[in-house]
C-alpha positions as CSV (number, residue, x, y, z in Angstrom):
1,X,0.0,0.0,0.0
2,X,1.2,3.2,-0.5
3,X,1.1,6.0,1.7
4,X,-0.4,9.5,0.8
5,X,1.3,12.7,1.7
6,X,-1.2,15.9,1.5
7,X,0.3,19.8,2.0
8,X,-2.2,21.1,4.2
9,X,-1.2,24.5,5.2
10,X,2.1,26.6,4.0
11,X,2.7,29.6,5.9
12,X,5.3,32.2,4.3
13,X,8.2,33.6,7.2
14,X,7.2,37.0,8.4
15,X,9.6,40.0,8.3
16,X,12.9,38.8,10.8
17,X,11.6,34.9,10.3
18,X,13.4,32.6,7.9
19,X,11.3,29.9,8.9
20,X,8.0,28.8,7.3
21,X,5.6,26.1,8.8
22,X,4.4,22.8,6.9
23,X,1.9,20.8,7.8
24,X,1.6,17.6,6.2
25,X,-0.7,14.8,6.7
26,X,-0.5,11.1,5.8
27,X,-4.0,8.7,5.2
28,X,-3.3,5.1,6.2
29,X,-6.2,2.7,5.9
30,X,-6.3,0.0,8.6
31,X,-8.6,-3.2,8.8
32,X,-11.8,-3.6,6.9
33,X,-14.7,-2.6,8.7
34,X,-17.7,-4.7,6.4
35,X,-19.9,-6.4,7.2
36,X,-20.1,-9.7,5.2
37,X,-22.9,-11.2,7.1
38,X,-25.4,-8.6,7.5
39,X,-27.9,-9.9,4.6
40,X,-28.3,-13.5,6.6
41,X,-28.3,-11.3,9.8
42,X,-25.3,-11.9,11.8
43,X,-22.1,-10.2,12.0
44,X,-18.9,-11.1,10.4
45,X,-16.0,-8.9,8.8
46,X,-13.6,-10.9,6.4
47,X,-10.3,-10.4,8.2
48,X,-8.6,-8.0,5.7
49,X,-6.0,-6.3,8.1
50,X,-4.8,-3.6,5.9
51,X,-6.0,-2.0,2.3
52,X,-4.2,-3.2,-0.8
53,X,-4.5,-1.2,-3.6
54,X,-5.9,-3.3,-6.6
55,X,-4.2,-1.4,-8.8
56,X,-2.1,2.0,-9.7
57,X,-2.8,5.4,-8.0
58,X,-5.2,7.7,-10.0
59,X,-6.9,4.5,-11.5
60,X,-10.3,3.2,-10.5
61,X,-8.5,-0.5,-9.5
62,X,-6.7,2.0,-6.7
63,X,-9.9,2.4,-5.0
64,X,-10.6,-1.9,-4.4
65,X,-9.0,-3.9,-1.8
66,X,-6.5,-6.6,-3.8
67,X,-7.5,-8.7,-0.4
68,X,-11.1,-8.7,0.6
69,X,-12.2,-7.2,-2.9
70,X,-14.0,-4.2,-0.6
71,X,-14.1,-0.7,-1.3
72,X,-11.3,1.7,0.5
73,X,-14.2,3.3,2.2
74,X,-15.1,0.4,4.2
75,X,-11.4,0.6,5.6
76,X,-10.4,2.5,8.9
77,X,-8.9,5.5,7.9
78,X,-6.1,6.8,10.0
79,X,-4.6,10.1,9.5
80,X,-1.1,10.9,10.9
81,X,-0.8,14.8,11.2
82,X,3.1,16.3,11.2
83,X,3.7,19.9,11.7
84,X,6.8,21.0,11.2
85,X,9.8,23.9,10.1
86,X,11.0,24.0,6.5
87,X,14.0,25.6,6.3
88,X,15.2,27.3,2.9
């Protein structure tokens, strides 16, 4: 799976500063969250413990699980938010 990085906020350095703040965020999705059984009325997910891309990034394969076959939706999302300094 490959991980996403997203520039969220870019502040420019004020008069004196010569450092800028970044904020980037990475989307990791977890375990499938489905579930299987709900049209015989019980409960069961599939046991998919992390999304696998199906296929390339900016393809519609990217948005299927190559493991449980779900969509990336029914995936916990995680985000992972890192502030930091950029220097120039």
């Amino acid at each position: 799976m490959r991980k996403r990085q997203v520039v969220l906020r870019r502040q420019e350095p004020s008069e004196g500063s010569t450092t800028s703040s970044l904020t980037v965020r990475t989307v990791r999705y977890a375990e499938c969250q489905k579930n299987h059984a709900a049209s015989i009325g019980g409960y069961a997910v599939d046991g998919c413990r992390e999304f696998m891309a199906s296929g390339e990034e900016g393809t519609a394969a990217a948005l299927t699980c190559a493991a449980c076959n779900c969509h990336r939706n029914d995936h916990r999302r995680e985000v992972e938010v890192d502030v930091g300094n950029e220097r120039p």
